[in-house]
Backbone bond lengths (Angstrom), bond angles and torsions (degrees), N, CA, C in turn:
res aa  C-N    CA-C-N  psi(-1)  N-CA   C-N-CA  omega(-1)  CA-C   N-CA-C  phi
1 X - - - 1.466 - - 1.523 110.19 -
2 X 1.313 109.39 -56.31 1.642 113.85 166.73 1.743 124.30 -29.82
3 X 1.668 101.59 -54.07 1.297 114.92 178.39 2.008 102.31 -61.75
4 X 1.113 130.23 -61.97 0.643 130.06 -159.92 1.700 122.48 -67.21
5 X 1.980 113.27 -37.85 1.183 106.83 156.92 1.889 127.68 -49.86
6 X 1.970 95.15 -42.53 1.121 67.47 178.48 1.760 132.64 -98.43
7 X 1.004 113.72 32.39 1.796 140.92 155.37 1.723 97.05 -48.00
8 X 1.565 88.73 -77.57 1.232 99.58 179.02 1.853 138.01 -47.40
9 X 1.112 92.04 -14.24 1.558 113.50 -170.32 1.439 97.29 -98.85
10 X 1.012 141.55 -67.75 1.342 143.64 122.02 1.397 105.69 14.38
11 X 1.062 134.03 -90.38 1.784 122.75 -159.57 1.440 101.83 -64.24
12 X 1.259 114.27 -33.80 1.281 106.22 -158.12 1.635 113.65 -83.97
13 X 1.964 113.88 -11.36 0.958 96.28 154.34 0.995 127.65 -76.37
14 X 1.537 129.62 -15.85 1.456 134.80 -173.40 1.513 119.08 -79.13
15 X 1.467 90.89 -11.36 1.717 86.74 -178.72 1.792 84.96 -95.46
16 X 0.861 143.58 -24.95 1.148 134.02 -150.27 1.737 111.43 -88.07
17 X 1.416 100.37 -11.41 1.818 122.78 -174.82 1.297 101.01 -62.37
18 X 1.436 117.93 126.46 1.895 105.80 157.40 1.747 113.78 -67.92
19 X 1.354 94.16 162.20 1.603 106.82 -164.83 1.526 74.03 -73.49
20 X 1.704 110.44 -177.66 1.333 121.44 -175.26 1.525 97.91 -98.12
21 X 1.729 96.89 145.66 1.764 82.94 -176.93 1.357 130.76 -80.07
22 X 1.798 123.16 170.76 1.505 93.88 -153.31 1.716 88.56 -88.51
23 X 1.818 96.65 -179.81 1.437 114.46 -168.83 1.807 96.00 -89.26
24 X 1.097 128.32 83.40 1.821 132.34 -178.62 1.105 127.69 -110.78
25 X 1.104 131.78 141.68 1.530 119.54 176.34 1.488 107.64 -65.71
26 X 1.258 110.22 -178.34 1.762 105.81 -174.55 1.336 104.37 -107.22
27 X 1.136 128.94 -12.55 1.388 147.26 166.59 1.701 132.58 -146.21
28 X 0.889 119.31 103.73 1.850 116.66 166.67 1.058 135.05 -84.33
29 X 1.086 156.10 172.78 1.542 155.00 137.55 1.405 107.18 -118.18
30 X 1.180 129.60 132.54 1.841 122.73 172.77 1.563 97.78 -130.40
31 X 1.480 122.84 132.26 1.410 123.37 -163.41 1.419 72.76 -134.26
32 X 1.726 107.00 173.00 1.204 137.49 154.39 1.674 106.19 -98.94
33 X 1.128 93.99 127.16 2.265 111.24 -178.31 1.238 95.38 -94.61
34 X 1.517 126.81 109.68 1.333 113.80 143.55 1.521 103.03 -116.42
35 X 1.495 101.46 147.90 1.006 127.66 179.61 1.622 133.11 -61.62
36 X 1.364 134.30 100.14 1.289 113.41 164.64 1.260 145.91 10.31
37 X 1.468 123.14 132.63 1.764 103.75 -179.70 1.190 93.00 -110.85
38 X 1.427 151.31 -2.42 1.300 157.39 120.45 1.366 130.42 -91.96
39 X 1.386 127.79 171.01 1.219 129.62 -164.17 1.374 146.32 27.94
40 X 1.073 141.55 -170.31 1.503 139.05 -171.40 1.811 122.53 -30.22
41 X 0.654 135.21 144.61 1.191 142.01 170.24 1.424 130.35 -105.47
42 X 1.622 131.62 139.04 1.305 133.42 170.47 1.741 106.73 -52.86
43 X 1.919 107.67 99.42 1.373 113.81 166.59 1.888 108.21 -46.27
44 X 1.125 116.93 101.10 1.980 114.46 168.81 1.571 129.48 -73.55
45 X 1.294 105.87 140.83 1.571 100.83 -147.90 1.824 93.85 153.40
46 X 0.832 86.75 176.64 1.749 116.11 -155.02 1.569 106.69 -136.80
47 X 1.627 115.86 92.46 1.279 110.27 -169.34 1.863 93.71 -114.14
48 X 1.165 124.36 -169.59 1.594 158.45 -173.59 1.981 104.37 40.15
49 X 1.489 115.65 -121.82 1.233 119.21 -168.86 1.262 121.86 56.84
50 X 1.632 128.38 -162.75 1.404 117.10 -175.12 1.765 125.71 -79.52
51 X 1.277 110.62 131.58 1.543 99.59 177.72 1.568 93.16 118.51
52 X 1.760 130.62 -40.52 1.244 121.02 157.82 1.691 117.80 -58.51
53 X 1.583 85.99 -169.42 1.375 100.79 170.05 1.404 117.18 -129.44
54 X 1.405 106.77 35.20 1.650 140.32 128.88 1.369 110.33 -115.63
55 X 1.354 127.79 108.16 1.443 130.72 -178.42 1.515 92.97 -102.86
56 X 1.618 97.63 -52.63 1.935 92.45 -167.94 1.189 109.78 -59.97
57 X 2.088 147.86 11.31 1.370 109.29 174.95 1.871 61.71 -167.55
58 X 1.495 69.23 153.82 2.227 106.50 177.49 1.425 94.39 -119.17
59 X 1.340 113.93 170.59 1.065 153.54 -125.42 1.366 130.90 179.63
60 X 1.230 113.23 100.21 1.669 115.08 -164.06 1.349 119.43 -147.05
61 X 1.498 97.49 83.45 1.642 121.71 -158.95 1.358 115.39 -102.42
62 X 1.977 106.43 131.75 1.363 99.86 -177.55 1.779 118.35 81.09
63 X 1.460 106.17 8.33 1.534 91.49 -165.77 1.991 117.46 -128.59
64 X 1.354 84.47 135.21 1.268 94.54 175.72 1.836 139.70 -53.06
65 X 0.963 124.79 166.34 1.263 123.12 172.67 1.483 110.92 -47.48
66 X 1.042 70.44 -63.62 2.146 77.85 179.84 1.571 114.70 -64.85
67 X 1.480 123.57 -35.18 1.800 108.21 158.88 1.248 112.51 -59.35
68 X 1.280 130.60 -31.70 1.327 131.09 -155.51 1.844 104.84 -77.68
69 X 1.888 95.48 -35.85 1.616 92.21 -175.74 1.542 101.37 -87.75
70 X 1.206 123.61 -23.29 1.810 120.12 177.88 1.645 91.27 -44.27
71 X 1.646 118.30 -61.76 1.466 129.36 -123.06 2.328 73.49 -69.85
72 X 0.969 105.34 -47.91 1.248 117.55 -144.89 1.641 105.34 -80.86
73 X 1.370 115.17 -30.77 1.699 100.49 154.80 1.265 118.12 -121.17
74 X 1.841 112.45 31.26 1.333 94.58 156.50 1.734 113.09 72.35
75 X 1.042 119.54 31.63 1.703 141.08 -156.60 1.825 103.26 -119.76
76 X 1.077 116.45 147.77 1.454 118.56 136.70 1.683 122.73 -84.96
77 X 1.101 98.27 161.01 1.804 97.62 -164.22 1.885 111.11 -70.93
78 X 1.543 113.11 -11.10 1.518 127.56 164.26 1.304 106.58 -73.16
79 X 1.729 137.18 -2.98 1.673 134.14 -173.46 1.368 93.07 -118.56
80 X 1.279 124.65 20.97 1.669 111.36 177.42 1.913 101.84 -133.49
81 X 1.378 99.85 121.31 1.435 115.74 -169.44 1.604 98.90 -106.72
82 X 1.206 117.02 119.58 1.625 121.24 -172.58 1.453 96.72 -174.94
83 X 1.482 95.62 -173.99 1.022 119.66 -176.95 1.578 133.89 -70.53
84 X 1.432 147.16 154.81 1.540 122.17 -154.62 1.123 102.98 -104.15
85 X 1.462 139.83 26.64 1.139 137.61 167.04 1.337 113.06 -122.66
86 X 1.168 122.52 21.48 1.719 131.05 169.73 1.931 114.26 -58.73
87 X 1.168 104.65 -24.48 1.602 122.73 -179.70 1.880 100.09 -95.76
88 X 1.017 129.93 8.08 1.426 139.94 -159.27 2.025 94.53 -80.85
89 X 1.224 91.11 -82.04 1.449 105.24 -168.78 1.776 111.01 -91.42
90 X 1.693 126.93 124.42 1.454 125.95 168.13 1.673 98.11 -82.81
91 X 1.620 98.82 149.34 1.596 115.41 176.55 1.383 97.61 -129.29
92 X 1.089 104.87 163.93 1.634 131.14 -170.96 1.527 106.58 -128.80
93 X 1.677 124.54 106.56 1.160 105.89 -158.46 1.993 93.04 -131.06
94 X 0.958 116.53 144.17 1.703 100.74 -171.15 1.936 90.76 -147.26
95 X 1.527 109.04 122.98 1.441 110.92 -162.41 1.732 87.52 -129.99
96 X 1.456 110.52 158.75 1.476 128.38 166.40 1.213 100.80 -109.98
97 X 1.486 110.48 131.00 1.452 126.95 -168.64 1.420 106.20 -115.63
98 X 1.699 111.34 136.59 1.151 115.86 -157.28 1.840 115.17 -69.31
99 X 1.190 147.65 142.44 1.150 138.97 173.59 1.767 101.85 -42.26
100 X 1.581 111.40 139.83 1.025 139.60 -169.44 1.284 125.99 46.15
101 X 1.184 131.35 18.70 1.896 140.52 -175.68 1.786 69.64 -85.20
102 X 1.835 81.93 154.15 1.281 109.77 -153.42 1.433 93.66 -127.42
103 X 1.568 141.02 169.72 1.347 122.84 177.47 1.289 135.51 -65.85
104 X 1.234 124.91 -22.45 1.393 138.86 179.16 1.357 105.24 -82.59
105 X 1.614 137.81 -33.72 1.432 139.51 149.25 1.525 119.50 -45.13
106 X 1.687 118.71 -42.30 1.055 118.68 162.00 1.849 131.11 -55.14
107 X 1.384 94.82 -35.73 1.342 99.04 174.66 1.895 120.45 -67.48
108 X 1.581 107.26 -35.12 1.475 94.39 173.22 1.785 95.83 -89.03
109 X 1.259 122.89 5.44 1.448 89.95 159.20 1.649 131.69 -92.25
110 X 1.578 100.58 2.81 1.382 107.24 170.99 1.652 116.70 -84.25
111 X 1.848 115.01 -34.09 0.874 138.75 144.08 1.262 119.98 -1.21
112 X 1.779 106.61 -89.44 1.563 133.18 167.69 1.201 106.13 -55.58
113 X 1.678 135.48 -27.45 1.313 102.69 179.13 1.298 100.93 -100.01
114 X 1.529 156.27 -18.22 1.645 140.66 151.38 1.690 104.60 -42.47
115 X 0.911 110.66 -23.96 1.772 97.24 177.15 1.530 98.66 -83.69
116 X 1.377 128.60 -66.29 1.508 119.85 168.60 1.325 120.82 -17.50
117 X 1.313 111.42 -84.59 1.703 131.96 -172.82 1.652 100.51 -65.87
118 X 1.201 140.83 -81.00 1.391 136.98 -164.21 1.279 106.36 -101.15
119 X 1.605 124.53 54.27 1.386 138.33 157.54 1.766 94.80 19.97
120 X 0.922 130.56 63.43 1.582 158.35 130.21 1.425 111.12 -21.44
121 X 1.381 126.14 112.03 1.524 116.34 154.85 1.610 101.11 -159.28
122 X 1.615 96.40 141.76 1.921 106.34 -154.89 1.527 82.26 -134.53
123 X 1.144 95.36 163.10 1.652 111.60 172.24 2.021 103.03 -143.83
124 X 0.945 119.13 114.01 1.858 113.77 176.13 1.703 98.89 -79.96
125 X 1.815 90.28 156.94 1.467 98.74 -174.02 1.801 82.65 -150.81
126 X 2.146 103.26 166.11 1.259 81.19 158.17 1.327 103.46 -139.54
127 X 1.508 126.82 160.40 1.521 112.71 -161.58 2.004 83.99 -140.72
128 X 1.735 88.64 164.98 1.608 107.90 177.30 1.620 91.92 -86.46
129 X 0.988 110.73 124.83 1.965 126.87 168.55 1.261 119.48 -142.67
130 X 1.221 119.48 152.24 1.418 132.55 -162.78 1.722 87.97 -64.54
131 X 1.317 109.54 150.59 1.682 119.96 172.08 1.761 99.71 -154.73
132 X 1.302 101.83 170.72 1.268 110.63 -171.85 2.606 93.01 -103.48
133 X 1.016 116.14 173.43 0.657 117.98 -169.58 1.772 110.16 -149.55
134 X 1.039 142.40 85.33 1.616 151.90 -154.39 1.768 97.61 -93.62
135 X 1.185 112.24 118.88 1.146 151.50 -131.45 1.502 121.94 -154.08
136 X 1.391 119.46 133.18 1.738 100.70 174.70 1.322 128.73 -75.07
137 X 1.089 149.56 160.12 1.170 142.95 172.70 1.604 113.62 -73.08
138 X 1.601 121.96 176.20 1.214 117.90 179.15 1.554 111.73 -76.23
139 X 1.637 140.96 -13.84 1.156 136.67 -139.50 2.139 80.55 -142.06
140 X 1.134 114.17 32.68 1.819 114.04 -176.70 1.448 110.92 49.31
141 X 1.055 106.86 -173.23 1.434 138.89 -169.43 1.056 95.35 -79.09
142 X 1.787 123.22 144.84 1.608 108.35 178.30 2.015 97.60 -144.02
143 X 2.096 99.27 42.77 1.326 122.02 169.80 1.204 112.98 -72.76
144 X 1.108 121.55 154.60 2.038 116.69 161.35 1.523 104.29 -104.20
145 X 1.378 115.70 124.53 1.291 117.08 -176.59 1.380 103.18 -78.96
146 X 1.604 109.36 136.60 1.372 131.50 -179.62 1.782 115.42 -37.54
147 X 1.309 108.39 131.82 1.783 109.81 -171.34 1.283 84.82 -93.70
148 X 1.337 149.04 -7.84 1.769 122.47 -152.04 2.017 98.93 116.13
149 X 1.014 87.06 -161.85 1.369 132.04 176.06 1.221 110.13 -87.05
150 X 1.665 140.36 111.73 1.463 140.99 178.18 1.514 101.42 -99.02
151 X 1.140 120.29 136.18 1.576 136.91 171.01 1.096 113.79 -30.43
152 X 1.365 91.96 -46.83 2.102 101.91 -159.52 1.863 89.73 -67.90
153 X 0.853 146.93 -66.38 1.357 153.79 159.34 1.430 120.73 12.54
154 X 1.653 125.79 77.63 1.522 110.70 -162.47 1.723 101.45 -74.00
155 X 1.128 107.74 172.16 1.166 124.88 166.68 1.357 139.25 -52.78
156 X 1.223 86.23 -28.60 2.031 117.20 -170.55 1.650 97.76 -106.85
157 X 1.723 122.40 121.43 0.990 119.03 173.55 1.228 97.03 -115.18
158 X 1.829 93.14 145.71 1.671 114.09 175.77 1.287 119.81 -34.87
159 X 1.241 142.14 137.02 1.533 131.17 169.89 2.006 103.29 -108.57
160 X 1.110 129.77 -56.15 0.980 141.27 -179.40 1.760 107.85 -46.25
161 X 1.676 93.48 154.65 1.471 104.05 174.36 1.798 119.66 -59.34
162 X 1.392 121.40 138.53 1.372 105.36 136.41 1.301 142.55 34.13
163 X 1.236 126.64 55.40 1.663 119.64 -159.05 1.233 120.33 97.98
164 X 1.232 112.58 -31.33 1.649 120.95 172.09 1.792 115.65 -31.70
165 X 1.116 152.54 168.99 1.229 146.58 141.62 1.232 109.96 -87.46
166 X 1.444 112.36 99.10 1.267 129.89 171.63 1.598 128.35 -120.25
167 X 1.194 111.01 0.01 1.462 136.78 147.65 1.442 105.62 110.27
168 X 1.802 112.55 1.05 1.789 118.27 173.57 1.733 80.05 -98.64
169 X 1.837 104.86 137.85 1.311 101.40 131.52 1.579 140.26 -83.97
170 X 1.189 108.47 146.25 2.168 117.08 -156.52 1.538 92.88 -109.28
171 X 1.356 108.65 124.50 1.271 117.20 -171.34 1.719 107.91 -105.11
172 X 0.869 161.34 130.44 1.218 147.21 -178.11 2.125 112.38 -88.60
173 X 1.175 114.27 108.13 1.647 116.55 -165.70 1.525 97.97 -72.64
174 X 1.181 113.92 -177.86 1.848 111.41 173.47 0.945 147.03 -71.10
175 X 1.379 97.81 -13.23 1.737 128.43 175.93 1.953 111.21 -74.53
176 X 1.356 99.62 -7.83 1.735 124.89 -167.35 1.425 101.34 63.33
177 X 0.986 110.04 35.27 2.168 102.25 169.41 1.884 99.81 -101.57
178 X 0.872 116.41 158.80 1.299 149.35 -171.03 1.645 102.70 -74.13
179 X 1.023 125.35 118.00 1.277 114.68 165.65 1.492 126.02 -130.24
180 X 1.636 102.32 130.25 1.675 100.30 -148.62 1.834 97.04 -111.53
181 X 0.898 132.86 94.48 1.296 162.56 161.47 1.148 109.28 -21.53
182 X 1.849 128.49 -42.19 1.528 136.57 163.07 1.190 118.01 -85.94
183 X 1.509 137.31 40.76 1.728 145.46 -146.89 1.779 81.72 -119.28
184 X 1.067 132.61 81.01 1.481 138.08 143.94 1.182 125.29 -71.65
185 X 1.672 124.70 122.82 1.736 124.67 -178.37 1.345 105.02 37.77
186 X 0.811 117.16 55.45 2.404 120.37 -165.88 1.950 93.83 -138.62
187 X 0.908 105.59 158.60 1.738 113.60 173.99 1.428 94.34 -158.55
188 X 1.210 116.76 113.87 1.357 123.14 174.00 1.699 124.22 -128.44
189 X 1.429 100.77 128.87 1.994 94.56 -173.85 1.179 96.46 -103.93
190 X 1.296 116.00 149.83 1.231 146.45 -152.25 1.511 133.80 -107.42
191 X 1.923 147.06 15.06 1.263 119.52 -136.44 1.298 108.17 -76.73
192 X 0.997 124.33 137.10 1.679 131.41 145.50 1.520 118.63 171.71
193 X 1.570 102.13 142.58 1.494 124.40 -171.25 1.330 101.81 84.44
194 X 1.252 111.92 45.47 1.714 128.95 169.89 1.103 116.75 55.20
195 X 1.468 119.88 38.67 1.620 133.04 -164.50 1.264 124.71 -156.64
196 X 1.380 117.86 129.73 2.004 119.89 -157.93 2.019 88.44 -93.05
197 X 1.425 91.68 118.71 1.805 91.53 171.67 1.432 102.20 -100.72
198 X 0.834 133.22 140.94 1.704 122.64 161.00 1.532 107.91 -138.32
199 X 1.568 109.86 121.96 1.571 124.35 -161.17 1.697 93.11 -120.11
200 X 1.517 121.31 90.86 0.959 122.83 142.43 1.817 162.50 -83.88
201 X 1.161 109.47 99.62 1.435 105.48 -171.89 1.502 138.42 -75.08
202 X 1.315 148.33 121.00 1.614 130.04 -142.62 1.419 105.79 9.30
203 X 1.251 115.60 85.17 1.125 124.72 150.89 1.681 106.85 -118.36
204 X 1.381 112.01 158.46 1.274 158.53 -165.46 1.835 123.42 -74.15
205 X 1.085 119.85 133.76 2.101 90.09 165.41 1.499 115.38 -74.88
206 X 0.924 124.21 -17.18 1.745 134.98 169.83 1.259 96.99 -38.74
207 X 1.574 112.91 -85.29 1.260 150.97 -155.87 1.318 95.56 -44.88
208 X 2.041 121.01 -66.15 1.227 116.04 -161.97 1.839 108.02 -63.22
209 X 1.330 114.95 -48.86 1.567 126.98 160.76 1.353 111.41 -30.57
210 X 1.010 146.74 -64.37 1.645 155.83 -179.35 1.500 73.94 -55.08
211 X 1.353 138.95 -118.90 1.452 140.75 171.62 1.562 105.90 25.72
212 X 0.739 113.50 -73.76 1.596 119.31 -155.95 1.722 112.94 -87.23
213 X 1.736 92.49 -6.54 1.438 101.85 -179.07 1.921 90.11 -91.98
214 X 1.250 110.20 -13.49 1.555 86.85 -158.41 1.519 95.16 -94.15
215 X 1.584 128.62 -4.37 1.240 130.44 154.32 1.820 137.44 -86.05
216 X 1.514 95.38 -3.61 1.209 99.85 178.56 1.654 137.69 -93.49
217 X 1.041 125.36 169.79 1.728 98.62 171.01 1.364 105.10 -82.87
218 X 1.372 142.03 11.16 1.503 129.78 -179.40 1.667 97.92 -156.74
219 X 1.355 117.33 171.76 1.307 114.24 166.38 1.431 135.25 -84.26
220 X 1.378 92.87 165.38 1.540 95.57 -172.06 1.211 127.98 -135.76
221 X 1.583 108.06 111.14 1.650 98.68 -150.58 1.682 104.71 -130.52
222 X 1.466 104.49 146.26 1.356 126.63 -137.80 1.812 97.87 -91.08
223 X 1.337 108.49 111.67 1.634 128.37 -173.31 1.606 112.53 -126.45
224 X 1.386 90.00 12.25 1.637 87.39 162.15 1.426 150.68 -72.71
225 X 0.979 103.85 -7.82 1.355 130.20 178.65 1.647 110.33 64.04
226 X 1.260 120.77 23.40 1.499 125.78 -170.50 1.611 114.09 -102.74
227 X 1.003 111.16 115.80 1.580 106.94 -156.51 1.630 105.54 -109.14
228 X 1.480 114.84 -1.12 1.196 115.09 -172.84 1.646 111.98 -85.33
229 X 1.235 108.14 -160.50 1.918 105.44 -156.62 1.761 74.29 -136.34
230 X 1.731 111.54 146.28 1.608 116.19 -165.63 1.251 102.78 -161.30
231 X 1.413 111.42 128.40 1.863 111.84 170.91 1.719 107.46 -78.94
232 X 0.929 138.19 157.36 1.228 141.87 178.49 1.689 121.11 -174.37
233 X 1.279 104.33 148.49 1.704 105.86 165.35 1.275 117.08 -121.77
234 X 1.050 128.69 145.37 1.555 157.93 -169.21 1.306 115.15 -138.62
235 X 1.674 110.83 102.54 1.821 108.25 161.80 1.499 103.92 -138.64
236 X 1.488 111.83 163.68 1.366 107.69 -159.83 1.768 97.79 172.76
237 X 1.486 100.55 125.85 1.620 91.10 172.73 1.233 139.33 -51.86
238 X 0.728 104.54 93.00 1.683 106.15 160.66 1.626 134.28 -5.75
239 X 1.444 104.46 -42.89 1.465 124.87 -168.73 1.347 108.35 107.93
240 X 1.153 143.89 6.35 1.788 151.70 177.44 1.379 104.96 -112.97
241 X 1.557 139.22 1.21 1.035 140.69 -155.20 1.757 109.30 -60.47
242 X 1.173 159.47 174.79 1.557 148.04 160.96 1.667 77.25 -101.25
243 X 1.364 117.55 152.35 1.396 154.11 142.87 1.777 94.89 -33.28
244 X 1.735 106.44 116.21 1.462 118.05 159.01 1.156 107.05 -138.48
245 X 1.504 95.32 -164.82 1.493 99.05 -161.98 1.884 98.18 -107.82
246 X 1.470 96.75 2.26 1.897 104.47 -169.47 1.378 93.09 -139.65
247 X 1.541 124.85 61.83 1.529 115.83 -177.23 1.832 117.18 -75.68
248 X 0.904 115.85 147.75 1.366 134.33 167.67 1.776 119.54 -36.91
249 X 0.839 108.71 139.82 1.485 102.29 175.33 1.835 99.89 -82.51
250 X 1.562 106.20 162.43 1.388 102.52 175.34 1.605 97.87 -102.65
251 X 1.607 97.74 152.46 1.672 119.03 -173.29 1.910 102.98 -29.70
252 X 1.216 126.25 -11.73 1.645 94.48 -170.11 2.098 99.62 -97.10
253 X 1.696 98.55 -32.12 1.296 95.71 -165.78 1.553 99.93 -78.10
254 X 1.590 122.71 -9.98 1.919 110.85 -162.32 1.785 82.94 -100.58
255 X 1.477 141.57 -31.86 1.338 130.32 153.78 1.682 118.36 -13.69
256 X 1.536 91.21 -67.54 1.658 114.19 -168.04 1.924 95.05 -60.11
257 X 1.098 98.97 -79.37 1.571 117.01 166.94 1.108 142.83 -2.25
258 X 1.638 105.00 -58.40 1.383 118.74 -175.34 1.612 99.89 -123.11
259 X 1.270 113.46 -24.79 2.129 99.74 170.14 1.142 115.65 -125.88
260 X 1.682 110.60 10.44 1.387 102.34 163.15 1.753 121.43 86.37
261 X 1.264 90.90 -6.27 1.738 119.16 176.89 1.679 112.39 -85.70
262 X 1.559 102.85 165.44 1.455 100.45 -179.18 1.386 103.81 -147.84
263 X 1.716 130.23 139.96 0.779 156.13 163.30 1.468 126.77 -66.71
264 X 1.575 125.03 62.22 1.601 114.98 -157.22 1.716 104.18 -103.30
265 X 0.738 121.96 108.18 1.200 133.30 154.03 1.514 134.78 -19.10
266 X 1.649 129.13 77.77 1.702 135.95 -160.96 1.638 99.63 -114.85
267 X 1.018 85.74 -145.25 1.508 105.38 -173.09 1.486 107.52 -164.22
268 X 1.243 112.62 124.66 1.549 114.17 -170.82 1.770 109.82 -155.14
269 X 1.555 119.04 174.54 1.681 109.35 -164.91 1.854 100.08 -86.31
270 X 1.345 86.29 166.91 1.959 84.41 -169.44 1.622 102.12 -146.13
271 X 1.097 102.10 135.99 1.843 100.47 -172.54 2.097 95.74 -96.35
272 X 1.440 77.56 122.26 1.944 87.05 -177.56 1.602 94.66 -111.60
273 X 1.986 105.84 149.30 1.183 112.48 172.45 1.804 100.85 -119.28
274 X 1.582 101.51 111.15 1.412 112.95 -170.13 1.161 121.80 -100.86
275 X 1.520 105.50 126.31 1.663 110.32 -164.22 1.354 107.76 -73.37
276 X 1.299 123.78 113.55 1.609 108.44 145.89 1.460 140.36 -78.38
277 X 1.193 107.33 -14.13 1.205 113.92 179.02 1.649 132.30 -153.85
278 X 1.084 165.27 138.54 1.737 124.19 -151.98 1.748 75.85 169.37
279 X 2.059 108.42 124.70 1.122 113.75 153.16 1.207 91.71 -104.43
280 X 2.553 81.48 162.58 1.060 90.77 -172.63 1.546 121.72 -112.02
281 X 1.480 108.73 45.21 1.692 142.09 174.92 1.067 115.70 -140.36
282 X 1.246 121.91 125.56 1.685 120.13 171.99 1.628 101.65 -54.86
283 X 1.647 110.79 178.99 1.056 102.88 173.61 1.698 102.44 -102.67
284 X 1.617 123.82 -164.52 1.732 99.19 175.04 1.723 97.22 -85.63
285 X 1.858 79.00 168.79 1.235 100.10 172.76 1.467 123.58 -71.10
């Protein structure tokens, strides 16, 4: 009898427990962004939350279904299996974030709110798929490993586009990429004038791999065995290039080319986030 009351005592505290509360923002707004047929445009991108200097509210401007699910599990846009109109419609989404949620809390609260607003439901899987694999070349690496920190190097890095007045002057090098003179511990890719610049500073093979995964149709993961930290530049058409008379190499031969790396083509396992279900309107606010 003993055993059994306390069985009973037992469930009944467990039924009696609140569920845990959910992880939410304390406020949202979800708009539909359409774009101007003249003038300026909503810059897209993902500004404030924790680690800014707007922590209490995010910002998620200009962005599609598919930025919205990258931002929110942390994915490249090759790990999200859905539907082909997820890039269709930009939203404008602006949330108050609870005192002390941290960034990775923020992410299932964007999470929880695509399941709210666009009745959202994913299931992850992981499958063998073709991937690219970054690799040394036969003739080494032909990077300069990082000296430090150079003097000339202010403190304050440019934020603004290209020409912008942002208080670095942007020189344009011969290759027509942009070259930003105040780029400290920063790695930044570049498009414009029909050409991929990528200006990296102590950066990593991880780093450039993650990079090259977030431009590719598959991933790209770093088997080089190079463990050191390296300034480097990387430009290379894209595939949008205009017809010249001095065209660009495309990303596998300016890899080989300019760092001495190689792009080989395997097959390896891949963590996918699979849509089951996804409108394509929020509901109102």
């Amino acid at each position: 009898m003993r055993e059994i009351f306390g069985l009973a005592l037992v469930c009944m505290v467990a039924h009696g427990q609140a569920a845990p509360a959910k992880v939410e923002f304390e406020v949202a707004s979800v708009k539909l962004y359409v774009p101007p047929d003249s003038g300026p445009r909503m810059v897209p991108g993902m500004t404030g939350g924790p680690g800014s200097s707007d922590p209490g509210q995010v910002r998620y401007a200009n962005q599609s279904l598919m930025d919205l699910l990258r931002n929110a599990y942390n994915v490249k846009r090759h790990q999200i299996v859905g539907p082909p109109w997820l890039d269709a419609n930009k939203f404008l989404i602006i949330a108050k974030v609870p005192d002390g949620a941290g960034k990775e809390q923020v992410r299932v609260m964007l999470q929880n709110l695509l399941r709210d607003r666009f009745r959202l439901a994913v299931h992850r899987e992981t499958k063998e798929l073709p991937i690219y694999a970054l690799i040394v070349g036969k003739s080494g690496p032909k990077m300069k490993e990082s000296k430090g920190e150079a003097e000339d190097r202010p403190d304050v890095l440019p934020t603004g586009p290209p020409g912008s007045d942002i208080g670095v002057k942007v020189k344009m090098t011969e290759d027509g990429c942009p070259n930003f003179p105040g780029l400290r511990l920063a790695t930044r890719m570049i498009f414009m004038n029909g050409r991929a610049c990528l200006t990296a500073y102590r950066e990593g093979m991880p780093g450039l791999a993650d990079l090259l995964s977030d431009r590719m149709e598959r991933p790209v993961l770093d088997m080089t065995g190079l463990a050191g930290i390296y300034d480097f530049t990387l430009h290379y058409d894209p595939g949008n290039a205009a017809p010249s008379d001095n065209p660009l190499p495309d990303v596998f031969a300016a890899v080989q080319s300019q760092l001495g790396l190689k792009l080989e083509s395997r097959k390896g396992l891949v963590d996918l986030v699979v849509i089951d279900h996804v409108e394509k309107l929020p509901t109102e606010n």
